[in-house]
N, C-alpha and C positions, 0 to 999 in steps of 0.2 A: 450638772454633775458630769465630770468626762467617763464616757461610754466602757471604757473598760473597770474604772472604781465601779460602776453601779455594777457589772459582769460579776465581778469578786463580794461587791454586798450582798449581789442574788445567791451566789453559792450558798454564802453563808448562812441565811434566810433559809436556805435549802436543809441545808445539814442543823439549824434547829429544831426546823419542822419534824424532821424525821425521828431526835432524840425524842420529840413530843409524841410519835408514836404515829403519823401520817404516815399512807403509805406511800412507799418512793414514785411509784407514776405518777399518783395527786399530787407529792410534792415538786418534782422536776415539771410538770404541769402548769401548776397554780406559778410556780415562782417565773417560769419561759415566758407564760401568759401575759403576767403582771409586768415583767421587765420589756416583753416590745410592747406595754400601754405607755410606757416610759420611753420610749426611743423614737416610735413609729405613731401613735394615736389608738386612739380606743378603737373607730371605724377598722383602719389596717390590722390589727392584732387578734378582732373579731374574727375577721373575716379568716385571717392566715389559722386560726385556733376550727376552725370549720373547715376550713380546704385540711388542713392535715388531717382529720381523727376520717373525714372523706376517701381520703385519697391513700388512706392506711388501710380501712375494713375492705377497699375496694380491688386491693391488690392482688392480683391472681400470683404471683411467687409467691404471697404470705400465706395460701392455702394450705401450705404444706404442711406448717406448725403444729393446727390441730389435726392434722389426723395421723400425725407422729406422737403427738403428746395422747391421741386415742389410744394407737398402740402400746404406748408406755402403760397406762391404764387397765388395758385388758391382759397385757401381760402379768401385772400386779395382783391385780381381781382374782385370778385366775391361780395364785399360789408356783405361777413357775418359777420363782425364788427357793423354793422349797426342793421341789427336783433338781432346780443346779446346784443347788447347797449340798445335796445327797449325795450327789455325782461327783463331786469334788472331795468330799469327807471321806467316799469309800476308796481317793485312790491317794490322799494326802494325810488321812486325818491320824492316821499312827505313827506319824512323826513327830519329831518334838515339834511343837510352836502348830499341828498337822492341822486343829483343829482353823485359826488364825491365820495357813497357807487356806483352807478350802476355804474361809468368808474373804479373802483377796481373789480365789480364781472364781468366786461365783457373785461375787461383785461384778468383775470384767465380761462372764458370760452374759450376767441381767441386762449390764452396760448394753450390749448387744441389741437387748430386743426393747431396752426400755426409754434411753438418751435423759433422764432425769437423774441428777445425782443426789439431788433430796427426796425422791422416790426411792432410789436405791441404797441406800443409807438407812432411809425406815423401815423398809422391808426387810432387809439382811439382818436388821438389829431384831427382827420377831423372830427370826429364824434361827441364826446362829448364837445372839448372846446368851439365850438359855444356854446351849449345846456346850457353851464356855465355862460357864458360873456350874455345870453340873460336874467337869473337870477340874475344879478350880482353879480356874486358869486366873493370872493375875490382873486386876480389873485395867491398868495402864496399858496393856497388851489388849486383852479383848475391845476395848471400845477405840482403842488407836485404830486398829484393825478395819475394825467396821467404819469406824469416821474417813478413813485414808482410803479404803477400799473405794466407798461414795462416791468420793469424787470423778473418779474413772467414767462416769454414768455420762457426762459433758463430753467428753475425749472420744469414746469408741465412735464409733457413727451405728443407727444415726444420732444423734445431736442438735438439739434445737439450738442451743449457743451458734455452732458451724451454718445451720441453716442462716440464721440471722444476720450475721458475718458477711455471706457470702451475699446477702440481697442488698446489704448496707454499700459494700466494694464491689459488686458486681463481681464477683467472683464465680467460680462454676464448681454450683454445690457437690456436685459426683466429684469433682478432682478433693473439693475440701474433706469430703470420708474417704475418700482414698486412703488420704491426706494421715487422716487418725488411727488408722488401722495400726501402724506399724509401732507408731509413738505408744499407743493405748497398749499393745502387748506389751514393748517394752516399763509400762508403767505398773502392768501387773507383775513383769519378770523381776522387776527392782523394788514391787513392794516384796513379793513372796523371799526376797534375798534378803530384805530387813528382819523381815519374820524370820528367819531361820538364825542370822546372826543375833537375835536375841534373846532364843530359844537355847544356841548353843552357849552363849557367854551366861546366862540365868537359864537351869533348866525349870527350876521350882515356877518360873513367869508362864511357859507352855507344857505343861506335860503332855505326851503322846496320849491319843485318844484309842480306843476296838481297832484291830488290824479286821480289814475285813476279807473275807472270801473272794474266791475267783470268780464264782459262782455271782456274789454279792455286784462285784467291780462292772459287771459285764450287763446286770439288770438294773447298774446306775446309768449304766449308758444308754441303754433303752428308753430308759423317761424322758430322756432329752434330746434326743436324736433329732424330732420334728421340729425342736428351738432353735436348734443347727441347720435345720435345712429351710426356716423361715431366716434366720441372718445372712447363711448364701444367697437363696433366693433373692432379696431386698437388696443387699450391697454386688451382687453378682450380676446383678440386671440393670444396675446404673454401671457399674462397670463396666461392661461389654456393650453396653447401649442399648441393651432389648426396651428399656422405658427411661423415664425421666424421674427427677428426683420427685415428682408431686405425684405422679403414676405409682412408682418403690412406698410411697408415702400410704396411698389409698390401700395397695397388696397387701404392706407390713400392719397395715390395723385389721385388715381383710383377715389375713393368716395369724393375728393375734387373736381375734376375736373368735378365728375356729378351731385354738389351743384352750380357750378358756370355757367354751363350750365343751369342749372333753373333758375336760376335768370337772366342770358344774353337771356333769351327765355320769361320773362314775356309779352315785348310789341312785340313780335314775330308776324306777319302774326295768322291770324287762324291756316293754313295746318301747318305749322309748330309749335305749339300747342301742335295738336291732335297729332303729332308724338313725342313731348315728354312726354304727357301721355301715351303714350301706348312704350314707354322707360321704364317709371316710374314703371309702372303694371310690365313691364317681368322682371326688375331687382330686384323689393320686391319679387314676385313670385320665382323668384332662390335664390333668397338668404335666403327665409322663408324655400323653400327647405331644403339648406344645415344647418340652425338653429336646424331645427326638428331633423335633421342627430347628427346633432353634441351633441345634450342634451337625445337623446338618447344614444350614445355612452358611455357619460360622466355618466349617470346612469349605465349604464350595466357596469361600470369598464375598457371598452375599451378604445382605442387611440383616439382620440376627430373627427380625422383625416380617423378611418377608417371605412368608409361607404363603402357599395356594391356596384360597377362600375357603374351603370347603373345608380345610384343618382346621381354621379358627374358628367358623362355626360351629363343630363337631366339639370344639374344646372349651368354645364358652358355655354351649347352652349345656354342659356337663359341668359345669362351674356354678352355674345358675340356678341347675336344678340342686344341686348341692349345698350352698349356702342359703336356699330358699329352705332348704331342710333345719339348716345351723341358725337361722333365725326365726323358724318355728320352736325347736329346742330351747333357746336363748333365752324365751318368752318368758318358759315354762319352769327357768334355774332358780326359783324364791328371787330375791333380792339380793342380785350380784348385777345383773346389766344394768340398772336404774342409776345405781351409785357411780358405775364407771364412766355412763354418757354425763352424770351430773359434772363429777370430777374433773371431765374434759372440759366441760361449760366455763367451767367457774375461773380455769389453772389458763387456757387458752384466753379468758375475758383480762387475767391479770397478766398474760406478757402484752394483750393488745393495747391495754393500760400501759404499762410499763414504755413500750416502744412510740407510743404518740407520747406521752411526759418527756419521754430522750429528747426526740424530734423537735418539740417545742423550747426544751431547756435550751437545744444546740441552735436551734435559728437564734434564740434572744442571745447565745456566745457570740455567734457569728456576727449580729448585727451589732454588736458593742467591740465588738474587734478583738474576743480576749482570744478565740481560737486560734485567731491569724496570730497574734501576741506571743501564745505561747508557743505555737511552732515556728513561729523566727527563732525564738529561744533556744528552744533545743536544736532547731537547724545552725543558730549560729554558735554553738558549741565551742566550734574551731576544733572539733576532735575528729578522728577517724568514724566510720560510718559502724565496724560494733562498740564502739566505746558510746558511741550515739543512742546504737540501740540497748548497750546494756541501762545507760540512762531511762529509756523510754519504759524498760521492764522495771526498772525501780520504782517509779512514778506508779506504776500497776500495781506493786506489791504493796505500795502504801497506801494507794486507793481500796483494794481488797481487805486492810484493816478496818475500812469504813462503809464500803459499798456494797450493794446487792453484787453479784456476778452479769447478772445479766443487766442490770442496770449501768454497768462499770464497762461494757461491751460497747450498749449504744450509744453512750456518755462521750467514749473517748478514740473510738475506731473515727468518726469523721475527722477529727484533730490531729490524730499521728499516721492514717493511712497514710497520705498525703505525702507525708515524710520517708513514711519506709519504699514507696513508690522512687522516691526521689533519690534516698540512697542506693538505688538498686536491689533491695530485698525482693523476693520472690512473695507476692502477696501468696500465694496458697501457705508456702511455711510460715508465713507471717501472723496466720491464722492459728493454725497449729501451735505458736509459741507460747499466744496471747491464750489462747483457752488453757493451755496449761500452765499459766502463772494465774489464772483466774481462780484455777483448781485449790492453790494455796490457800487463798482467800476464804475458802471453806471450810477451812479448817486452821487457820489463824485468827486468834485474840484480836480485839473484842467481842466481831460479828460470828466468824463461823458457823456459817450455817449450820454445815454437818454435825458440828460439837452440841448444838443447842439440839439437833433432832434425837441424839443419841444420848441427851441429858434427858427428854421428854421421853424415852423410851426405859432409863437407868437412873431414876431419882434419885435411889440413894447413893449413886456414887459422886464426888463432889466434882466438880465442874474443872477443878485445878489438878486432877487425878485424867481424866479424860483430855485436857492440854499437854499433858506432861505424856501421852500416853501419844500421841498423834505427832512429836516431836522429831524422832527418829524418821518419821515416815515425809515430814516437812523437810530433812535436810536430805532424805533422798529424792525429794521431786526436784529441789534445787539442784543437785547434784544432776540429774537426768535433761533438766532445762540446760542446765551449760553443756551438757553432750550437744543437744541438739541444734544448740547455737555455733558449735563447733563444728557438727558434722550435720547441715542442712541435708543434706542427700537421704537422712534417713526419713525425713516424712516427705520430701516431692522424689522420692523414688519410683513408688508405685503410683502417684497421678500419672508420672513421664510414661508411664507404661502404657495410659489409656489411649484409647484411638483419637 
């Protein structure tokens, strides 16, 4: 059978398996496997199916994943969906469509601390679609909202999509969240402008929600100030270079994990209180430490990083003793840490699933030659190099009607990097592009994710009510994706800035 028909049988194979309810790393797996038993022998395809799933778990860059997707978790655990939602409602929500502008700004702040857009999407919907259905707000708007909001959770950094990205093309993950920063606001600023043009043109769809207080506005901001100062922190320190993106990685679950112990310690006993005040004190205290350290540094022209021993010491074992506190507490919150470190277990075992299924799928492409096939194809176009790439984005958009997101990442970045390399694209925006046509996918017919998370959370409202409602917000990421491809300087703007 010639090597590339059997390529295009195995797809096919592939995408039955999955209508049948296999999940996608089993099925990109099973089907990569069985196809180099077909090309290469059973001994070679053994062996390659064992050097991969090896040479994936062993990988020091893939450490990152789970202790960003930790972070995600204890962010969640933790209810800080709930503060940013408040924070946002007390400064948005008496506008028309106000309630529907705060679950898009407190999407993109969760984005922030969370990088899961099907965590962010379930969460916001516990939170804000009461706060909607109590205004009644019209259901096509409320759960667009939240569905379209979601997707954002991939885009902001950090983002395990960009991490993955960036390991795949050897790209440099601090430039790829640079990279998101600017795209991601402007994904909030053009959902929140949906929201308002279709608050103004139907007011009956958003009504204005409680104008609230100055008083009110200013003890919104209070809650969340520490969410603010852990997304600096994290993205501020791969920025400037104080640490690395697997270092940003280990802090942001560090400082997740001792936002969620505050909040699991509100209705705490007294004694146990007073001891996470005086947590609170020594870990601002080292850390205001190493701050002073590091902007001095950063003045004098030094390393951000190189302070005189006796600082760092001074400011870890205040760290130390501090978080030895926050996992004493932790212990003690009932059944809130168990579930998060579970959740990590489980979500981390399925991208590492996922990611050797790619791996294998793409060797059995590679070795039947359809990779190589299809990018002569679209390289031999005979078109201009964006008429090339708008091709390649289409191909994405039609894959995101059938594919996981993350599946659709590591499926297809080996086969068109290659290409956008060749045209001269700039791989960091090339990143950037692709997670945001992925984002669509999430919320486009059949698969969408998000639509299904936010039908599991809104039964009764029907499924074609929640499409029709997510619409609007799909022809402004379109809209924002051709900015971008127009005006590339908006997302390698701020990596150009890095050192």
């Amino acid at each position: 059978m010639d090597p590339i028909l059997l390529n295009l049988a195995g797809l096919a194979v592939m995408f039955v398996l999955l209508a049948m309810g296999m999940p996608i790393g089993f099925a990109m797996g099973a089907v990569g496997t069985a196809g180099a038993v077909l090309l290469i022998g059973v001994e070679p395809s053994l062996s390659l199916l064992g050097l991969t799933v090896y040479e994936t778990v062993i990988t020091n860059e893939l450490s990152v994943v789970p202790l960003f997707v930790l972070m995600g978790f204890f962010a969640t655990g933790s209810g800080l969906s709930e503060d940013l939602y408040r924070s946002c409602n007390a400064w948005l929500g008496h506008r028309r469509g106000g309630l529907a502008l705060a679950t898009i700004g407190g999407c993109g702040a969760f984005a922030a601390i969370c990088g899961s857009s099907l965590a962010t999407a379930a969460t916001m919907s516990q939170v804000a679609l009461p706060e909607m259905r109590r205004y009644r707000y019209d259901e096509r708007l409320a759960t667009g909202a939240i569905a379209a909001g979601g997707t954002i959770g991939i885009l902001i950094p950090p983002s395990v999509i960009l991490v993955l990205y960036g390991i795949l093309t050897e790209s440099d993950i601090g430039q790829l969240f640079a990279a998101g920063i600017v795209p991601g606001i402007l994904t909030v600023l053009v959902f929140m402008a949906t929201v308002s043009i279709i608050a103004h043109r139907n007011p009956e769809m958003g009504p204005p929600g409680a104008r609230a207080s100055t008083r009110e506005k200013l003890a919104a901001i209070k809650d969340v100030w520490a969410t603010i100062v852990l997304f600096v922190l994290v993205i501020g320190g791969i920025y400037t270079g104080a640490f690395t993106p697997t270092e940003a990685a280990g802090i942001g679950a560090m400082g997740a994990f001792d936002l969620a112990v505050n909040t699991w310690t509100r209705d705490a006993p007294p004694g146990r209180r007073r001891l996470l005040r005086a947590a609170n004190l020594l870990l601002v205290a080292s850390l205001l430490v190493l701050f002073v350290a590091v902007i001095v540094n950063l003045s004098t022209g030094a390393e951000p990083s190189g302070w005189p021993g006796w600082v760092g010491y001074l400011a870890y074992a205040g760290i130390f003793a501090a978080h030895t506190l926050y996992v004493w507490l932790g212990l003690f919150a009932g059944r809130k840490l168990g579930p998060c470190l579970l959740e990590t277990v489980k979500t981390t075992a399925m991208i590492f699933t996922i990611l050797i299924g790619a791996i294998l799928l793409n060797k059995f492409l590679t070795l039947g030659g359809l990779a190589d096939a299809l990018g002569g194809w679209v390289d031999g176009l005979g078109t201009g190099p964006l008429a090339t790439m708008a091709v390649i984005l289409l191909i994405y958009l039609l894959l995101g009607c059938a594919l996981d997101a993350l599946a659709m990442i590591l499926l297809t970045i080996p086969i068109f990097f290659p290409i956008v390399l060749q045209l001269g694209f700039d791989p960091i925006w090339f990143g950037v592009i692709v997670v945001m046509v992925v984002e669509l996918g999430l919320i486009t017919p059949p698969v969408g994710m998000n639509v299904f998370i936010i039908k599991g959370m809104a039964p009764d409202v029907p499924l074609s009510r929640i499409y029709s409602g997510v619409l609007p917000f799909v022809v402004a990421e379109v809209l924002l994706i051709a900015i971008l491809v127009a005006f590339p300087g908006l997302a390698t703007w701020l990596p150009g800035t890095m050192g």
